[in-house]
PAZAPA-4460 file (N, C-alpha, C; in steps of 0.05 Angstrom, whole numbers, plus 32768, in hexadecimal, padded with zeros to 4 digits):
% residues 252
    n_x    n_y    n_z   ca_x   ca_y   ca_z    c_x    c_y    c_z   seq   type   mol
   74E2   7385   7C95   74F1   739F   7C93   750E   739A   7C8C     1      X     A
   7518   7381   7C92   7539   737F   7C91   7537   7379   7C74     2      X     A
   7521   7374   7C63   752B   7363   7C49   7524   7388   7C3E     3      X     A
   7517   7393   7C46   7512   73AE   7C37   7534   73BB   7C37     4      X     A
   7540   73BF   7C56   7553   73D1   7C4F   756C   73BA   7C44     5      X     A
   7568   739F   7C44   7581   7395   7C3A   7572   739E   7C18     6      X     A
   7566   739C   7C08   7565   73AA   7BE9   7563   73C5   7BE9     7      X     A
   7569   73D5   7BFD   756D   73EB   7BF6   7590   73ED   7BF6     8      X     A
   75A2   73DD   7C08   75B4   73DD   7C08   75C6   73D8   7BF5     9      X     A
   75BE   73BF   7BE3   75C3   73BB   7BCC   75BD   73D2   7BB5    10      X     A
   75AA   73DD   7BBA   759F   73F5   7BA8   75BD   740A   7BA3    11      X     A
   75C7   7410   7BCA   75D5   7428   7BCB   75F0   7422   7BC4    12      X     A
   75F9   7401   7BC4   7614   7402   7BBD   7621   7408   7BA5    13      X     A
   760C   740F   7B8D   761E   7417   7B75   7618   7435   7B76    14      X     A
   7617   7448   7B8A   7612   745D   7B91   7628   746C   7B9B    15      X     A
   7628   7488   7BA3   763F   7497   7BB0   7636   74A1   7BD1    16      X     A
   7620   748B   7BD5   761C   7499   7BF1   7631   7490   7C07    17      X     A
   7643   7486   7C03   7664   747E   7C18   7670   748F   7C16    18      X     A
   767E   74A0   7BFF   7684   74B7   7BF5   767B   74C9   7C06    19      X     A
   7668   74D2   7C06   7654   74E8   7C11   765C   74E3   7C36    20      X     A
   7658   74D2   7C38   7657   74C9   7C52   7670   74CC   7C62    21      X     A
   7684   74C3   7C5C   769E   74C3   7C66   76AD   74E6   7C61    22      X     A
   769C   74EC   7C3D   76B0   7505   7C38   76A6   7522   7C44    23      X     A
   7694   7514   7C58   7686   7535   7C65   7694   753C   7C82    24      X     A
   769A   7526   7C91   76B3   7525   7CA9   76CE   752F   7CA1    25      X     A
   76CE   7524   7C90   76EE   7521   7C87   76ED   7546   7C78    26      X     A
   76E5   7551   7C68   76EA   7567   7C6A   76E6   7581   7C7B    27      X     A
   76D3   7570   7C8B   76CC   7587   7CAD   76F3   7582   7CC2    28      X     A
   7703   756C   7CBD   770B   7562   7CD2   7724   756D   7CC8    29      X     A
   7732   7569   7CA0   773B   757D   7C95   773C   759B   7C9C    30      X     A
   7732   75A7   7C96   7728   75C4   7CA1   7734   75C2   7CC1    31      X     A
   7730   75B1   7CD0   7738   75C1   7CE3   7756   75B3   7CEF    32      X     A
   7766   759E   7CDD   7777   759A   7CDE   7793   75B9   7CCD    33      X     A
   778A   75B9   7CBF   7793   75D4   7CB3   7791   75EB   7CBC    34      X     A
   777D   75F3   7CCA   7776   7600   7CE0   778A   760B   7CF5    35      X     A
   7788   75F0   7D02   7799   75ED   7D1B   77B7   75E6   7D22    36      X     A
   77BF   75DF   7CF4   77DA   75DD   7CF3   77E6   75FC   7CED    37      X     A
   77D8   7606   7CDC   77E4   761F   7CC5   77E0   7631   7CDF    38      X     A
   77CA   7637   7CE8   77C6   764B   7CF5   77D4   764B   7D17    39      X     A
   77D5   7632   7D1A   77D7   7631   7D3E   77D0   764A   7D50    40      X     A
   77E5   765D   7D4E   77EC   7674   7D5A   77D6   7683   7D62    41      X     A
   77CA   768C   7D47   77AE   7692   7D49   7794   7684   7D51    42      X     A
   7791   766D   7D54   7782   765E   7D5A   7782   7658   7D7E    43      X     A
   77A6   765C   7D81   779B   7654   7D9B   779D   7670   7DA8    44      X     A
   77A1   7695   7D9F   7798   76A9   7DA5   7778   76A9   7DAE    45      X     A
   7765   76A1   7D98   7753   769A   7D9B   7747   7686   7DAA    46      X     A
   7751   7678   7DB4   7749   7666   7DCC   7747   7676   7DE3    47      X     A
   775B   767B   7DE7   775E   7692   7DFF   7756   76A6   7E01    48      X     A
   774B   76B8   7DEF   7734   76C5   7DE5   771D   76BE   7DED    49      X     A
   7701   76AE   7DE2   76F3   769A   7DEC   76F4   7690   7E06    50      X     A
   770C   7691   7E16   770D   767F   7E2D   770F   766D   7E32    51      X     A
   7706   765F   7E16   7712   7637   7E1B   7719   762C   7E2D    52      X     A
   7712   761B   7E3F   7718   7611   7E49   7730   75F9   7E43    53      X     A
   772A   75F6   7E2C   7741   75DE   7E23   773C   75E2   7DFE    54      X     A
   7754   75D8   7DF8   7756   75D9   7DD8   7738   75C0   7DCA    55      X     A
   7738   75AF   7DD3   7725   7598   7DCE   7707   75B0   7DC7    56      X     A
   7705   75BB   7DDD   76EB   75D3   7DE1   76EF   75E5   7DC0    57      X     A
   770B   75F2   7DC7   7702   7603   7DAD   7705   75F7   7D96    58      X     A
   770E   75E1   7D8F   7710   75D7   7D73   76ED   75C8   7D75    59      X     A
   76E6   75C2   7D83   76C0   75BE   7D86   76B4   75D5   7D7E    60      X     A
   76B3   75E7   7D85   76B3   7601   7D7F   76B6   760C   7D63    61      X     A
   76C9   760A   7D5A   76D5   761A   7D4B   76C6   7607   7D2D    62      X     A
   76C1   75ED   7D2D   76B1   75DA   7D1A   7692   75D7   7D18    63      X     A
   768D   75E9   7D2F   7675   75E2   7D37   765E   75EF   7D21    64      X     A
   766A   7602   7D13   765D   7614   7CFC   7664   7606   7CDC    65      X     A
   767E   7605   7CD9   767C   75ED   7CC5   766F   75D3   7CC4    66      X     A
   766B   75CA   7CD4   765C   75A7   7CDB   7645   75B5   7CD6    67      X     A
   763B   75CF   7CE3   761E   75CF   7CDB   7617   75D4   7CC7    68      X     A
   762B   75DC   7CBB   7621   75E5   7C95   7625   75D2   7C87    69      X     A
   763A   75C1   7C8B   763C   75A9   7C7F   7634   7587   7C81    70      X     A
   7623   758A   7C9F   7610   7577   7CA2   75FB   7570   7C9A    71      X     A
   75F0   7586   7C97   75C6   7595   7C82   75CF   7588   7C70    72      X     A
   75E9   7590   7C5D   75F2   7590   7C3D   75F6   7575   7C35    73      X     A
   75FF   756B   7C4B   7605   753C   7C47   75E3   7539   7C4C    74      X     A
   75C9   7541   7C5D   75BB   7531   7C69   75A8   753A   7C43    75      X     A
   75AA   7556   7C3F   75A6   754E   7C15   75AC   7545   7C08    76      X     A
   75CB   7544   7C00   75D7   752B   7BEF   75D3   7512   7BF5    77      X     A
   75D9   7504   7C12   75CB   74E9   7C0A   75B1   74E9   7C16    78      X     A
   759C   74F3   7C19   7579   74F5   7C0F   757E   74ED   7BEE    79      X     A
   758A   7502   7BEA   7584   74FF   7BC5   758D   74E6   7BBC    80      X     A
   75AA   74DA   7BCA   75AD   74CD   7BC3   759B   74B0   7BC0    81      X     A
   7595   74AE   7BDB   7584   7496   7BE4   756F   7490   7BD0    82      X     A
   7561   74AB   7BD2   7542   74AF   7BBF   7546   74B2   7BA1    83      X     A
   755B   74B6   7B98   7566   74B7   7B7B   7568   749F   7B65    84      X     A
   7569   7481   7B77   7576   746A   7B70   7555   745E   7B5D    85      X     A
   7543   7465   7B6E   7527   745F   7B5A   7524   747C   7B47    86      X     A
   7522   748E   7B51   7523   74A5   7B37   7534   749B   7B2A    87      X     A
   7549   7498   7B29   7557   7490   7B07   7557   7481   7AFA    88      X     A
   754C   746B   7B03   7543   744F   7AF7   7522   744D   7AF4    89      X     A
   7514   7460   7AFC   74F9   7464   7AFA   74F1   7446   7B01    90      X     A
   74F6   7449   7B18   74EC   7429   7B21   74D5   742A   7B3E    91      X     A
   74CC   7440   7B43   74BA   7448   7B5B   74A5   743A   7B50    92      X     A
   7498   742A   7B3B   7481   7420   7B36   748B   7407   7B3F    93      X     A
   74A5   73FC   7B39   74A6   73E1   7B37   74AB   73D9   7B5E    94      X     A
   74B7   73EE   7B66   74BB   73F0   7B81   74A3   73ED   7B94    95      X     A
   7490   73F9   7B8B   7473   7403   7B96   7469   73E0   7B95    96      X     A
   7470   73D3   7B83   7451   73CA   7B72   7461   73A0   7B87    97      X     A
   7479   73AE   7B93   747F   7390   7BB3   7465   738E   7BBD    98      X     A
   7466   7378   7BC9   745B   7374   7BDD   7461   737B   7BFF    99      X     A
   7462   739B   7BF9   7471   73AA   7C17   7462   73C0   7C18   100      X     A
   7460   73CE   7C2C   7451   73E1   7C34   745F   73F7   7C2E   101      X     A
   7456   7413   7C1F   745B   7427   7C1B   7478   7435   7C2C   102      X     A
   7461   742D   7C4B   746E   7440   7C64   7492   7433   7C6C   103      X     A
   7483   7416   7C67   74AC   7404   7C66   74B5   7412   7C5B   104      X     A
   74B5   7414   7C30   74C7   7422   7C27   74D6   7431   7C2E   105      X     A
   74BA   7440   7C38   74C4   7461   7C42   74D8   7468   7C5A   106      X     A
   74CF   7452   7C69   74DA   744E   7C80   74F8   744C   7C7E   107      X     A
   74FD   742F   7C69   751E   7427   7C68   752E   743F   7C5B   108      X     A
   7523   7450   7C4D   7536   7460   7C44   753B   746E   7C5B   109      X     A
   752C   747D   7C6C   7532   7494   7C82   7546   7482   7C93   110      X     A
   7544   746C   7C9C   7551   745C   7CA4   7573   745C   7C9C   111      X     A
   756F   7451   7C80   7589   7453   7C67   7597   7473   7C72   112      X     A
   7585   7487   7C6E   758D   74A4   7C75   7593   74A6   7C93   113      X     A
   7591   74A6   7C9C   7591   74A1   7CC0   75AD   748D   7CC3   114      X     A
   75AF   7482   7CBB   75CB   746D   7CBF   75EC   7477   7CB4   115      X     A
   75DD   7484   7C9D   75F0   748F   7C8B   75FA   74AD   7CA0   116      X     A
   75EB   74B4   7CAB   75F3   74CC   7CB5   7601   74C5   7CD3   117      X     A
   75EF   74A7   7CDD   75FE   74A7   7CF5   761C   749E   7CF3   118      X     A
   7623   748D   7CE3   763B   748E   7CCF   764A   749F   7CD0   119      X     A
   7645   74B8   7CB8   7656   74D4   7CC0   7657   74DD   7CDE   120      X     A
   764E   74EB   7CE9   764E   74EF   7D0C   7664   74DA   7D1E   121      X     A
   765C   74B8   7D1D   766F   74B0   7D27   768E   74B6   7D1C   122      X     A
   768A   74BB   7CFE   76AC   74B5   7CF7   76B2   74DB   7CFC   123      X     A
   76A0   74EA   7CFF   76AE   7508   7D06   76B5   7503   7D22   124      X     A
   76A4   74EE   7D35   76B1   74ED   7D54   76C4   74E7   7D53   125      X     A
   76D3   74D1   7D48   76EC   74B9   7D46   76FE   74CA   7D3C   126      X     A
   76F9   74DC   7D24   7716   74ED   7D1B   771E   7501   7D28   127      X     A
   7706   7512   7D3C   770A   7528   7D48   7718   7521   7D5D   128      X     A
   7719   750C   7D6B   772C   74FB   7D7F   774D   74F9   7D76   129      X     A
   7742   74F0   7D5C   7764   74DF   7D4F   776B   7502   7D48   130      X     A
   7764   751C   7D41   776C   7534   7D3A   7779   753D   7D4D   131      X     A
   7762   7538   7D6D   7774   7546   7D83   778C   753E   7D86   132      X     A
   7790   751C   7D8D   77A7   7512   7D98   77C2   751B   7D87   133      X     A
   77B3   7515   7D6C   77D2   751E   7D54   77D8   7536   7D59   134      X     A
   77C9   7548   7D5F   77D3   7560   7D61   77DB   756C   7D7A   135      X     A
   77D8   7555   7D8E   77E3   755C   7DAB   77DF   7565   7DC4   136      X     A
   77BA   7568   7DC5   77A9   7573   7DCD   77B4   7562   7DF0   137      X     A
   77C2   7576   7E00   77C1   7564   7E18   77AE   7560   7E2C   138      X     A
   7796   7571   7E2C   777F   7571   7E3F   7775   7555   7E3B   139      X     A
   7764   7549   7E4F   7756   752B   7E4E   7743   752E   7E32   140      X     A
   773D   751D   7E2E   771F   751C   7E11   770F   7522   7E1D   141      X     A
   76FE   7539   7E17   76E3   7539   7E1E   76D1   752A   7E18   142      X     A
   76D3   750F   7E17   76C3   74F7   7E08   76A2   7505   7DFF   143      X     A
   7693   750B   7E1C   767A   7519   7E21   7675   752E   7E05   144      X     A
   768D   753E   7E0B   7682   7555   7DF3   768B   7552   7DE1   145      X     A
   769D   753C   7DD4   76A1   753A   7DB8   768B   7520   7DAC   146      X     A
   7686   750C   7DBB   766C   74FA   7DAD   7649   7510   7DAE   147      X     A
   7648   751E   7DC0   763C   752E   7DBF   7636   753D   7DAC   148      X     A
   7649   7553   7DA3   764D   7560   7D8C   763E   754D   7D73   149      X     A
   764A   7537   7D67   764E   7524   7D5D   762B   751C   7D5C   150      X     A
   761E   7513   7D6D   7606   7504   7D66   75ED   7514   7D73   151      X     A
   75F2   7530   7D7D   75E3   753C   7D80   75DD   754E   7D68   152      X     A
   75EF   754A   7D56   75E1   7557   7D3A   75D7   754B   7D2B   153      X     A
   75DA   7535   7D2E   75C6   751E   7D21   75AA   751D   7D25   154      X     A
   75A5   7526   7D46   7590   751F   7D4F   7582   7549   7D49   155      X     A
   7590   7557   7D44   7582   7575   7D45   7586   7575   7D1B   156      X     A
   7584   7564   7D0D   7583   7560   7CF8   7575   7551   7CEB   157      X     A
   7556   754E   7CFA   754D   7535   7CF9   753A   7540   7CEC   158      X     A
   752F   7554   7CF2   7517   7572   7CDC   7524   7562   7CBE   159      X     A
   7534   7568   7CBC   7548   7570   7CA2   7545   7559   7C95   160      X     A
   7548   7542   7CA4   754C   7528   7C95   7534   7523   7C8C   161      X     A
   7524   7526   7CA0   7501   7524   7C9C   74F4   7536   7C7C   162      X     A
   74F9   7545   7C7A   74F1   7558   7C67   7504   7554   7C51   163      X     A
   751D   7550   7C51   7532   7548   7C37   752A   7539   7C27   164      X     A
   7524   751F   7C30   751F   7502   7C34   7507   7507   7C1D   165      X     A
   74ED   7514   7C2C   74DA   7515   7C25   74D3   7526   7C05   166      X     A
   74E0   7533   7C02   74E9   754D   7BE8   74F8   7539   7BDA   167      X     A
   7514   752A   7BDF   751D   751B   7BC9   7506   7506   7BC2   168      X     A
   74FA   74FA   7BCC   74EA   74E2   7BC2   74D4   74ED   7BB2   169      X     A
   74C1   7508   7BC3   74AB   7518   7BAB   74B4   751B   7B94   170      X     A
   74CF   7522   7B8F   74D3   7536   7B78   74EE   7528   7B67   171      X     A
   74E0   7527   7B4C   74F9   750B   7B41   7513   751C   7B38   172      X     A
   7513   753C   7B36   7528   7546   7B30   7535   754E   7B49   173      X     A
   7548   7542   7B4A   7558   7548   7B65   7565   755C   7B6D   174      X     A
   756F   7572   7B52   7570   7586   7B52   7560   759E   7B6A   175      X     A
   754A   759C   7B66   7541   75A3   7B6E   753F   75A0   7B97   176      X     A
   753C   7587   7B9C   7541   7580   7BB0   7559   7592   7BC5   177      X     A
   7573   7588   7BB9   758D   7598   7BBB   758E   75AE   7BB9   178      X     A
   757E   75B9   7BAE   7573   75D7   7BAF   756A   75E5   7BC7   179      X     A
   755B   75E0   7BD3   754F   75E0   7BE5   7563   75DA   7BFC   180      X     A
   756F   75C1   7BFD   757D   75BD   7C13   7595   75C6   7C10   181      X     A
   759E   75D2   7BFF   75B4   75E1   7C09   75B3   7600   7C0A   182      X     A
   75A1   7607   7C05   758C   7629   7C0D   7585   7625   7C2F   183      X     A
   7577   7610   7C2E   7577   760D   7C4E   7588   7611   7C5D   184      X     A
   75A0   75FB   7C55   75B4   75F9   7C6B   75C9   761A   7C6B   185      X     A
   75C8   7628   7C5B   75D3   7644   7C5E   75BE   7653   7C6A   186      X     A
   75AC   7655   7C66   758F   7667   7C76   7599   765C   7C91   187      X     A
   7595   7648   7C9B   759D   763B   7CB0   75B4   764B   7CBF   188      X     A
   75CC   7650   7CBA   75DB   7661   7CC3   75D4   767A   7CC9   189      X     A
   75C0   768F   7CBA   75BC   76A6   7CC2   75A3   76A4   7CD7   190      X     A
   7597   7691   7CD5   757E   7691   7CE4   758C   7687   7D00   191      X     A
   75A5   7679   7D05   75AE   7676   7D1C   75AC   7690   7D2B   192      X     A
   75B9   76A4   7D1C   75C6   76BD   7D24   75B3   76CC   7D32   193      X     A
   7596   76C7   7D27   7584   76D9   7D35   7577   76C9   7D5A   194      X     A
   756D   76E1   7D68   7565   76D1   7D81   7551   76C2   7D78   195      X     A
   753D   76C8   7D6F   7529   76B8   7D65   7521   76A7   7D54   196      X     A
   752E   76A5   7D41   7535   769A   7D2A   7541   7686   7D2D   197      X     A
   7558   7685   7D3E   756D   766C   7D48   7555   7653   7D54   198      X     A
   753E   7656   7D5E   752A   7643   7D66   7522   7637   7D4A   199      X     A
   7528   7639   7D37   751F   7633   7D16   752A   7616   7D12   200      X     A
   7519   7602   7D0A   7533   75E5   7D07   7540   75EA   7CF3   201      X     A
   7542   75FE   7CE5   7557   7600   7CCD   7571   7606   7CD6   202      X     A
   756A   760D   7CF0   758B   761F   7CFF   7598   760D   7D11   203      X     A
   7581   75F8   7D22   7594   75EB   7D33   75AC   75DE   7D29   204      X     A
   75AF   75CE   7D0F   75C3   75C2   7D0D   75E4   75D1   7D17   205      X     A
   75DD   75ED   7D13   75F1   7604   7D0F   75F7   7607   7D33   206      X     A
   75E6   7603   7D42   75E1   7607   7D58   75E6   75EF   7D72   207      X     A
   75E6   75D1   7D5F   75ED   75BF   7D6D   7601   75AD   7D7C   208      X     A
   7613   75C3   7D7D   7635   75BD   7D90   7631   75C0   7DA9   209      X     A
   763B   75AF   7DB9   7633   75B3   7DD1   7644   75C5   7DE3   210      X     A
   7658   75D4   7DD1   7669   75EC   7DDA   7660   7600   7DC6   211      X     A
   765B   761B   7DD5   7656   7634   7DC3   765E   7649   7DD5   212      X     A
   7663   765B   7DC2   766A   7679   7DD0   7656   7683   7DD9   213      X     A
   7659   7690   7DF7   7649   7697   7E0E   765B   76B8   7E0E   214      X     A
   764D   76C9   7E22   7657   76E2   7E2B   7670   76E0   7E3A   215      X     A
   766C   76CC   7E41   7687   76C4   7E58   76A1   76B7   7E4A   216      X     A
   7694   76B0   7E2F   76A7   76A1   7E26   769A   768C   7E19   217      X     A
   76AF   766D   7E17   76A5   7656   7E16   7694   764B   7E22   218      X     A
   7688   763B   7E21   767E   7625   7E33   765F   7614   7E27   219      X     A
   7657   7606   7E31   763A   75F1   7E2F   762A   75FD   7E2A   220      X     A
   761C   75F9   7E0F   7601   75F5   7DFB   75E5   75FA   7E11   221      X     A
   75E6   7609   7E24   75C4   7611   7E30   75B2   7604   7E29   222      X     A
   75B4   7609   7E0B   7593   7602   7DFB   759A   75E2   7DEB   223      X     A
   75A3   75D2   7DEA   75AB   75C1   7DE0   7592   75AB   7DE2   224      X     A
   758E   75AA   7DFD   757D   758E   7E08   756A   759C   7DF6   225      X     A
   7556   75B5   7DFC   7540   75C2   7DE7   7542   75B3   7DD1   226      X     A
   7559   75BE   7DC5   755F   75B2   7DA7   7556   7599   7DA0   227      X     A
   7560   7584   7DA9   7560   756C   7DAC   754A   7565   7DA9   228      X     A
   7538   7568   7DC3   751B   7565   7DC1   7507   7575   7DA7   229      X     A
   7505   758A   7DA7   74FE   7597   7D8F   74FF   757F   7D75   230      X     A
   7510   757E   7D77   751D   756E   7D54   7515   7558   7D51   231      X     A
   7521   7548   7D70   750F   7534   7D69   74F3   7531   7D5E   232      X     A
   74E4   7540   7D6B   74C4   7540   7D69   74BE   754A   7D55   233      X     A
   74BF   7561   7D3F   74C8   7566   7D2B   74C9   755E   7D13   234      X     A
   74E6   7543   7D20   74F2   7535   7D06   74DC   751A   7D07   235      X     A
   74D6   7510   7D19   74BB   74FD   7D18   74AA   7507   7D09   236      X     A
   749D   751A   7D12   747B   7524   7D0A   7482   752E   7CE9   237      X     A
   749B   7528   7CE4   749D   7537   7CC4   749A   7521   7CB8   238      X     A
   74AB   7507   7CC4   74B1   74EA   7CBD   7499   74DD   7CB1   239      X     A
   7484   74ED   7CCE   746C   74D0   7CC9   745A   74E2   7CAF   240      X     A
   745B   7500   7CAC   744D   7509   7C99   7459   7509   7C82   241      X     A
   7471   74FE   7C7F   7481   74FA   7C60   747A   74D9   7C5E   242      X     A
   746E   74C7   7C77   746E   74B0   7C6A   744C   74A9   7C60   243      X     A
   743F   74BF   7C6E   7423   74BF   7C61   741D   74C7   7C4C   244      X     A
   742F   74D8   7C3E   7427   74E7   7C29   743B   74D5   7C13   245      X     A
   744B   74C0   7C1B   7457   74B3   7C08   744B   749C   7C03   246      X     A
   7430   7491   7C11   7427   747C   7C1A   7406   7488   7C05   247      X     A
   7402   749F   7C02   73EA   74A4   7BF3   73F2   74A4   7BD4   248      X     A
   7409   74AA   7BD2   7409   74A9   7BB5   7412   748B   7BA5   249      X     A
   7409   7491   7B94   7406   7470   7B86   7427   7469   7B6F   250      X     A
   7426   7478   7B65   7440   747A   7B4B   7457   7494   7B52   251      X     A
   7467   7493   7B57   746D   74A8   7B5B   7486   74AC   7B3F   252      X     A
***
């Protein structure tokens, strides 16, 4: 398995999936550096509004809707990316025809995808830290709810990866793919909104902060652990039926 994902690595370095990876934090962490400079006044009206308990809370808060629109949107671009590198070189025959098992292949890319994302998440934890301090945030770090935030959308994004993954590799126009996943990830937002609907894995990503607005105000994600579990199970049972159905076909 290590010699599968070290040639896929080599595959992705003349690629833009670093790009993708670094530039999906960095414009969530933007946004709310501008935010919290241009606006202050209003921002921290709104804290106190909400009830916040601490500024750390509402700037979690206040990202927690952008990260989810713009997490779906990275876990399609690099899918496409990953799965794109044999579509354009039309090399899935020459790939196929190793001496390796279907389900490896299949395997190292979700892997490749899965790393790349845990990637983004750590570096949105690390800057959301270096944002507070620059900006003066005197309450302690909520260590808990900002790594939280951070790799619990990784793990309520796992539907997504499962099914992305699986659509870029079926389908050699990628177009298409990106189609789809970025229709999702906005459906996703409205389907939050509804009571019933918000149970949809298209919505948790939108849903996966471990601070949200309550009646009372701010405070802790109720349904989160749900989430968690849900997705996981989910993002498996999609995994193992994207690696069966990549494992029956011969040429792709």
């Amino acid at each position: 398995m290590r010699q599968v994902l070290r040639g896929e690595s080599l595959k992705l370095r003349r690629s833009s999936l670093f790009i993708v990876v670094i530039l999906v934090p960095l414009v969530v962490l933007a946004y709310e550096l501008l935010n919290l400079t241009y606006r202050g006044e209003y921002v921290q009206k709104q804290a106190e509004m909400f009830k916040a308990s601490s500024m750390w809370q509402y700037m979690l808060f206040d990202n927690s809707m952008l990260f989810g629109l713009g997490f779906p949107l990275a876990v399609t671009i690099i899918a496409s990316i990953i799965a794109n590198i044999e579509h354009q070189t039309n090399s899935w025959k020459q790939t196929l025809s190793l001496p390796i098992s279907k389900v490896r292949i299949y395997l190292s890319k979700y892997i490749w995808l899965f790393n790349s994302l845990l990637l983004t998440t750590t570096l949105f934890a690390i800057g959301m830290v270096v944002l507070g301090k620059a900006l003066g945030f005197e309450e302690p770090i909520p260590w808990g709810l900002l790594f939280g935030d951070s790799y619990v959308m990784l793990l309520t994004a796992l539907p997504i990866m499962s099914f992305q993954l699986w659509l870029s590799i079926t389908f050699k126009n990628q177009a298409f793919s990106i189609l789809i996943g970025t229709v999702s990830s906005i459906v996703g937002l409205f389907l939050a909104a509804g009571i019933t609907t918000r149970w949809f894995p298209l919505a948790y990503p939108s849903q996966s902060s471990t601070i949200i607005l309550q009646y009372e105000g701010l405070g802790i994600n109720p349904d989160l652990s749900a989430f968690v579990v849900i997705n996981v199970f989910v993002g498996l049972m999609l995994l193992i039926v994207g690696a069966l159905h990549f494992k029956k076909r011969d040429v792709l």
